[in-house]
C-alpha positions as CSV (number, residue, x, y, z in Angstrom):
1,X,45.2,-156.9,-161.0
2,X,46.1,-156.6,-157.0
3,X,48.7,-154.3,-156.0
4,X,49.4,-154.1,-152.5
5,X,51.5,-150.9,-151.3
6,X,52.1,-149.2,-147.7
7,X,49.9,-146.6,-146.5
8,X,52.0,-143.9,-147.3
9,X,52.4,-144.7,-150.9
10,X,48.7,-145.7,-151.5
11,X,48.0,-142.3,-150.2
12,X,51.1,-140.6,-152.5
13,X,50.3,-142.6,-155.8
14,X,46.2,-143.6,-155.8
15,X,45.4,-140.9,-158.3
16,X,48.3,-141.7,-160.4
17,X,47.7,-145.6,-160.2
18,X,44.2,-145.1,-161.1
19,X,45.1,-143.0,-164.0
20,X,47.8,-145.5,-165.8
21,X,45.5,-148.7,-164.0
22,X,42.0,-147.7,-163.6
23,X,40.9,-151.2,-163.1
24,X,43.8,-152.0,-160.7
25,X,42.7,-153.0,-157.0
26,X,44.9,-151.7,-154.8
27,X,45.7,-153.2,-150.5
28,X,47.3,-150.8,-148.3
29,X,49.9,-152.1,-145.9
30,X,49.4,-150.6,-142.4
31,X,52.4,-149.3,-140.2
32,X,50.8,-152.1,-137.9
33,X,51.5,-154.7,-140.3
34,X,47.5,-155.1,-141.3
35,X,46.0,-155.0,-144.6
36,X,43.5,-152.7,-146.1
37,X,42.0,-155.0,-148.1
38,X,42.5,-158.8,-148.8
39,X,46.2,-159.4,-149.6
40,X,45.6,-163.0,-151.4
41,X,46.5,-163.2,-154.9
42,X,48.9,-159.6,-155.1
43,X,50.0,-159.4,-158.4
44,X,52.5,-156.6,-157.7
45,X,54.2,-155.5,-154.5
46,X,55.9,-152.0,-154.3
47,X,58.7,-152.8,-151.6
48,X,59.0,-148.8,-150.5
49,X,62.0,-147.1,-148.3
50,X,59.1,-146.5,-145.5
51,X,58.5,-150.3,-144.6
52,X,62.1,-150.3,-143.3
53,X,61.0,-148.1,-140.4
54,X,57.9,-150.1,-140.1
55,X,59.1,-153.8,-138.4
56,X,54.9,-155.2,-138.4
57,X,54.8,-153.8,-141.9
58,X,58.2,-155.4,-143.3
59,X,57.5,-158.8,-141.9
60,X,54.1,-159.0,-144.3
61,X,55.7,-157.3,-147.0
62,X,58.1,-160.1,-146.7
63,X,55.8,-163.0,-146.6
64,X,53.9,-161.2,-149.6
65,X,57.1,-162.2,-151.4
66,X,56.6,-165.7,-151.2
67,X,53.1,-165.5,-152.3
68,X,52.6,-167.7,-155.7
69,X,50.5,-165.1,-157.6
70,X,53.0,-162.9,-157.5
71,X,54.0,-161.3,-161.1
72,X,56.1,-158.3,-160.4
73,X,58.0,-156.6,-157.8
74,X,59.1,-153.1,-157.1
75,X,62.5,-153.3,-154.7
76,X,63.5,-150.3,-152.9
77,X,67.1,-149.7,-153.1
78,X,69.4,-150.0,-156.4
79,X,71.5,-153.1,-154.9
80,X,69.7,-156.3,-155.7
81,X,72.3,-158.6,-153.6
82,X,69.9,-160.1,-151.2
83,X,68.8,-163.5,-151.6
84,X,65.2,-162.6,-152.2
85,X,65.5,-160.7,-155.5
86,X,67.4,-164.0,-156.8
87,X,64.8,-166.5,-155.3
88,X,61.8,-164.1,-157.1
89,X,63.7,-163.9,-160.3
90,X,64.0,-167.5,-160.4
91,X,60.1,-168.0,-159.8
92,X,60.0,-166.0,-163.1
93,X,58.4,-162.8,-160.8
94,X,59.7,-159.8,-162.7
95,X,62.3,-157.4,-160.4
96,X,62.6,-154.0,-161.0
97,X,65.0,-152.1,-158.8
98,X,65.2,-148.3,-157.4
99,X,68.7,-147.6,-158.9
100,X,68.8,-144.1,-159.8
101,X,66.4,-143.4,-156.8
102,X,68.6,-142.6,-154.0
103,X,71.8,-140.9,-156.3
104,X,71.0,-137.3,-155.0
105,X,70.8,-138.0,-151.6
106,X,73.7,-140.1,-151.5
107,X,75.9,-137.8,-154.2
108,X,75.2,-135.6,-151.3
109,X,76.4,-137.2,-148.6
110,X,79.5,-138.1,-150.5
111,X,80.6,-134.8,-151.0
112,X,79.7,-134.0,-147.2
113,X,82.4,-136.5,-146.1
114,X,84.7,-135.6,-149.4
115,X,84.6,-132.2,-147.4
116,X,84.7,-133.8,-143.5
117,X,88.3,-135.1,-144.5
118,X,89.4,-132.2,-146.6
119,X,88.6,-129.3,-144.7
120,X,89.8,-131.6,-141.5
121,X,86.2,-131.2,-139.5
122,X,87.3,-133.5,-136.7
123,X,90.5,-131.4,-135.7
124,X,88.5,-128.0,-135.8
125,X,86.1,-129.7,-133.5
126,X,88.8,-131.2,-131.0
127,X,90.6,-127.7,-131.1
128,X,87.4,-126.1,-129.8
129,X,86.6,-128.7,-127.3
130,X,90.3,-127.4,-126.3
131,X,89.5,-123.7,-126.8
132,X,92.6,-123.6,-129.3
133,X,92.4,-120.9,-131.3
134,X,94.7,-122.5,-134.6
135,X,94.5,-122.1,-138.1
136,X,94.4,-125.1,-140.4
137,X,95.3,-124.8,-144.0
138,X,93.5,-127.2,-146.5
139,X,94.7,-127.8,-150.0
140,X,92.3,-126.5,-152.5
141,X,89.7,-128.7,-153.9
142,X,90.1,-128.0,-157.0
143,X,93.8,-129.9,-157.4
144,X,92.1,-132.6,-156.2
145,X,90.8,-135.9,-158.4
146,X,87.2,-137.8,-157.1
147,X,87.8,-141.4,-158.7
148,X,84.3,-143.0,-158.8
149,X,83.9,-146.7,-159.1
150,X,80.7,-147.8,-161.1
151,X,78.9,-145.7,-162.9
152,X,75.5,-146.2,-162.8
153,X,72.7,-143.3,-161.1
154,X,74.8,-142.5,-157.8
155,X,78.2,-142.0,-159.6
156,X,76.6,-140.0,-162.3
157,X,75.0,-137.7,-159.9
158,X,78.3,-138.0,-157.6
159,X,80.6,-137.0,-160.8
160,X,78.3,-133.6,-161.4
161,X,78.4,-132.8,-158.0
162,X,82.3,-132.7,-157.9
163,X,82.5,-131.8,-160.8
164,X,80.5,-128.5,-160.1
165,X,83.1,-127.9,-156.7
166,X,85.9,-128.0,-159.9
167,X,87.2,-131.8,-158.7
168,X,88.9,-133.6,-161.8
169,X,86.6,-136.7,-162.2
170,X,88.1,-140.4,-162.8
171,X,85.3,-142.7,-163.1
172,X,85.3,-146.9,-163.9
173,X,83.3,-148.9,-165.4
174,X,82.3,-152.5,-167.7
175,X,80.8,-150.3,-170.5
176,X,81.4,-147.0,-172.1
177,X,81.1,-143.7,-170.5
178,X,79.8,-141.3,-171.8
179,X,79.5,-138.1,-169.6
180,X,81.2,-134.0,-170.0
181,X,81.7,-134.7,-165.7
182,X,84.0,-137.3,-166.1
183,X,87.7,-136.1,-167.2
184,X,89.2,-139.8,-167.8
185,X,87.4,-143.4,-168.2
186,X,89.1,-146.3,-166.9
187,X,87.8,-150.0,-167.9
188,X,87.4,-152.7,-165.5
189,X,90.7,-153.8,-165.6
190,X,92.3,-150.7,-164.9
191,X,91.0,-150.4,-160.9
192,X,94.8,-149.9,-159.5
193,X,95.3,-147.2,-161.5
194,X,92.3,-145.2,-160.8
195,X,93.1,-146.1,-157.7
196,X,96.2,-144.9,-157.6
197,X,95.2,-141.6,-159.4
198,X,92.6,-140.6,-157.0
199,X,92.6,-138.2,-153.7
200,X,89.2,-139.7,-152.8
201,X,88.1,-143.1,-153.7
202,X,83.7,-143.4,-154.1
203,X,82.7,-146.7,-154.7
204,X,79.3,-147.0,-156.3
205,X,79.2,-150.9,-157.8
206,X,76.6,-153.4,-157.3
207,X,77.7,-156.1,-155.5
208,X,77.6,-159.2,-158.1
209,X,80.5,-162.0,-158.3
210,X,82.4,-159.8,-160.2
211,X,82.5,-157.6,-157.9
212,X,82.9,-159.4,-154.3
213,X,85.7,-158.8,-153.0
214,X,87.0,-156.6,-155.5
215,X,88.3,-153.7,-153.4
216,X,91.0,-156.3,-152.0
217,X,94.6,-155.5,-150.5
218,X,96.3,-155.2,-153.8
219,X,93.5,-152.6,-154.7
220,X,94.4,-150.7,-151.8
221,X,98.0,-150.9,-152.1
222,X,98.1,-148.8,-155.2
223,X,95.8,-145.7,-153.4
224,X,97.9,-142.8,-152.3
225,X,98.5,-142.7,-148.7
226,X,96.9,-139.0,-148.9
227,X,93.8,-141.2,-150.0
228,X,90.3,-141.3,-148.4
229,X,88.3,-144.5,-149.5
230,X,84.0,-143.9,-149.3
231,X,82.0,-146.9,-149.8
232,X,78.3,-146.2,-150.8
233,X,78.1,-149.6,-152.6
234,X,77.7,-152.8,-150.5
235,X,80.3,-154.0,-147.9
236,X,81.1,-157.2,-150.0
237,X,83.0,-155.2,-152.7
238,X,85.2,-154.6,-150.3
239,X,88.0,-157.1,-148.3
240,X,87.2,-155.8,-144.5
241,X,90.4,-157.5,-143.3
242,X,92.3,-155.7,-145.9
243,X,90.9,-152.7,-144.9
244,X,91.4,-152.7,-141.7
245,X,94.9,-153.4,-142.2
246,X,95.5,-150.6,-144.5
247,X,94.0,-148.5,-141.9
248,X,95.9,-149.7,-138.8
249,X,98.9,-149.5,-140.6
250,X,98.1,-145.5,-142.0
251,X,98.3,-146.9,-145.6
252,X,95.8,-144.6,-146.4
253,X,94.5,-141.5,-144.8
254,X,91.1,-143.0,-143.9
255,X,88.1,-144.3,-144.9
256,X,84.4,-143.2,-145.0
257,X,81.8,-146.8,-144.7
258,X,78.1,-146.3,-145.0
259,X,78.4,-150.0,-145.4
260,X,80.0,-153.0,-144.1
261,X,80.2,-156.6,-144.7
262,X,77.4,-157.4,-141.5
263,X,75.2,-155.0,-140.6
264,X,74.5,-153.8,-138.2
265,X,78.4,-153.8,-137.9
266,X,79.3,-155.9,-134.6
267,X,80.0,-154.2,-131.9
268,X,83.6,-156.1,-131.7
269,X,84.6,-154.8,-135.1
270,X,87.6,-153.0,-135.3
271,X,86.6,-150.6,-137.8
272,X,84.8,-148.7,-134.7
273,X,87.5,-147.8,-132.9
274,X,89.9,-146.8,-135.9
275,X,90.4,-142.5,-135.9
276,X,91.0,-142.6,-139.1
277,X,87.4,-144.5,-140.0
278,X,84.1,-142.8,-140.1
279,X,80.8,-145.6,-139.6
280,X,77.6,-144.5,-141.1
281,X,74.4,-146.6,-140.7
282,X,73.8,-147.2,-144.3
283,X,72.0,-144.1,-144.4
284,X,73.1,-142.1,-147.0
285,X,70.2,-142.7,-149.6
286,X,67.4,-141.5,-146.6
287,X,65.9,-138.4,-148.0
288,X,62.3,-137.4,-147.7
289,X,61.9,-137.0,-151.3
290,X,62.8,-140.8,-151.7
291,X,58.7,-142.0,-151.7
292,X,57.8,-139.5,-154.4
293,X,61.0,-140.4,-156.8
294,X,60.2,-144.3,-156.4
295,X,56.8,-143.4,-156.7
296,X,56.9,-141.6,-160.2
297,X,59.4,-144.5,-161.2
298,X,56.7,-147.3,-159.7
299,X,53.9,-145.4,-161.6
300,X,56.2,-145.2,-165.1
301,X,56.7,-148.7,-164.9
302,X,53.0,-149.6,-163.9
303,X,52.3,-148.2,-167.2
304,X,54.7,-150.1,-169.2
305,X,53.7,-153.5,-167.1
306,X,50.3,-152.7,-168.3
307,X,51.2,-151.9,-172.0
308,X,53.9,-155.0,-172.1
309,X,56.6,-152.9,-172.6
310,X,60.1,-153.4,-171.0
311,X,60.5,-151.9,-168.1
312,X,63.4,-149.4,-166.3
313,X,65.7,-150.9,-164.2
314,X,64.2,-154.8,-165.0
315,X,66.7,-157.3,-163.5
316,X,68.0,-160.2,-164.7
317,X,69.8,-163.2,-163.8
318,X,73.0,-161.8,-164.6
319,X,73.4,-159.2,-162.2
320,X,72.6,-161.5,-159.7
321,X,74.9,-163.2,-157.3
322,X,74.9,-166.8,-157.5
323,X,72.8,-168.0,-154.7
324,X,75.7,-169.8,-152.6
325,X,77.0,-166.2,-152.4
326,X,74.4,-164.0,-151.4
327,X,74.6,-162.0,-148.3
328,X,71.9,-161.7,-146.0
């Protein structure tokens, strides 16, 4: 069995792949896109965070996706929209994703901007650019209700995390929840009126064709216009257009995007210029923790692959989009 794996993770996870796969053979992926080792006939590929940063790197790890010995692949990020995970699944290569792997970070940063709206960052900083000495009163944030939408890793950790700051928790999703964080569970069906019951909207959903789209003008009609939207998911869940009205038009307070529907976001967009819009590089899962919690759940499931038990976070065809709607 051939595993090939960037440099940084060969050097994080050798002991442990040796202990779970001693007879494993295992090619490193330099940050200048050479192998350490002979690539031909990987078995497994461990996409990590770090080849992101790495453009040599990626471009091999990409082509190592194509190869036909390929049995199993490790992705890096919980969303599983891009058109590769679908081509791979229908090769019959086994996808696990890295749901569950980014939540703190990105619970985090949630909460950071749940607080940049609340405690009204921007005016404090205009009003010392100004050297205005003026008090602002913000509402407490314990009247206030964090409506999550999906439920998966990142809205579990997002719900404790408000909930700990005494936030009354709505969340949404297809199946049941289950969780002492959340205060009320809507189905899929009931979107508007968590919507409409929510001071801050977090929107945590894979994007699938369920989902595309979803987040649509009707969706944003029933939010209060106190509301602040956040968008951690993909930018397809999302109609842009109707966004941007809403915002234009002050429908809602604002919005908070770590994604968009092209990224990098054009430079024409108009979601750039809005006040009441704050634009995030799709950034919010970065963490320097993020190789070591892929890597314990890379190692987990190395064992299970070895063993020919299922694995965590498998993916199937049905939470893929259909190939003539995949984003790049």
């Amino acid at each position: 069995m051939k595993i090939c794996l960037s440099e940084a993770m060969a050097e994080l996870l050798t002991p442990e792949i040796r202990r779970v796969a001693p007879g494993a053979q295992l090619v490193q992926l330099r940050p200048d896109g050479t192998f350490g080792g002979d690539p031909t006939g990987t078995d497994i590929v461990l996409f990590s965070v770090d080849l992101a940063h790495q453009p040599a790197s990626l471009e091999e790890a990409w082509r190592l996706l194509h190869s036909p010995s390929l049995s199993w692949v490790q992705g890096p990020a919980a969303g599983v929209d891009l058109p590769v995970w679908a081509e791979l699944v229908e090769r019959g290569v086994r996808v696990t994703s890295a749901a569950g792997v980014h939540a703190e970070p990105i619970a985090q940063y949630v909460m950071t901007y749940v607080l940049h709206w609340h405690r009204q960052v921007e005016q404090h900083r205009r009003q010392q650019v100004e050297h205005r000495w003026e008090a602002l009163v913000a509402d407490d944030l314990t009247t206030k209700t964090l409506g999550i939408v999906g439920y998966g890793g990142i809205g579990r950790a997002t719900a404790r995390v408000a909930a700990a700051f005494g936030m009354r928790v709505l969340a949404l999703r297809r199946g049941r929840i289950d969780d002492p964080a959340v205060d009320e569970a809507f189905g899929p069906h009931e979107l508007s009126a968590l919507m409409a019951g929510s001071d801050y909207v977090v929107l945590t959903l894979p994007l699938n064709d369920s989902t595309r789209g979803m987040v649509d003008a009707r969706a944003l009609a029933a939010m209060r216009p106190t509301a602040v939207l956040i968008n951690v998911a993909r930018g397809g869940v999302v109609d842009q257009a109707a966004l941007v009205d809403a915002l234009e038009r002050g429908a809602i307070r604002g919005a908070t995007l770590d994604v968009v529907d092209d990224e990098p976001l054009p430079a024409d967009s108009p979601l750039w210029d809005l006040a009441n819009c704050v634009i995030t590089p799709h950034d919010a899962g970065y963490s320097p923790l993020a190789g070591e919690r892929l890597g314990r759940l890379f190692v987990d499931n190395l064992s299970r692959f070895e063993r020919g038990e299922p694995m965590v976070n498998e993916v199937d065809a049905s939470q893929l989009p259909r190939r003539s709607d995949t984003v790049e």
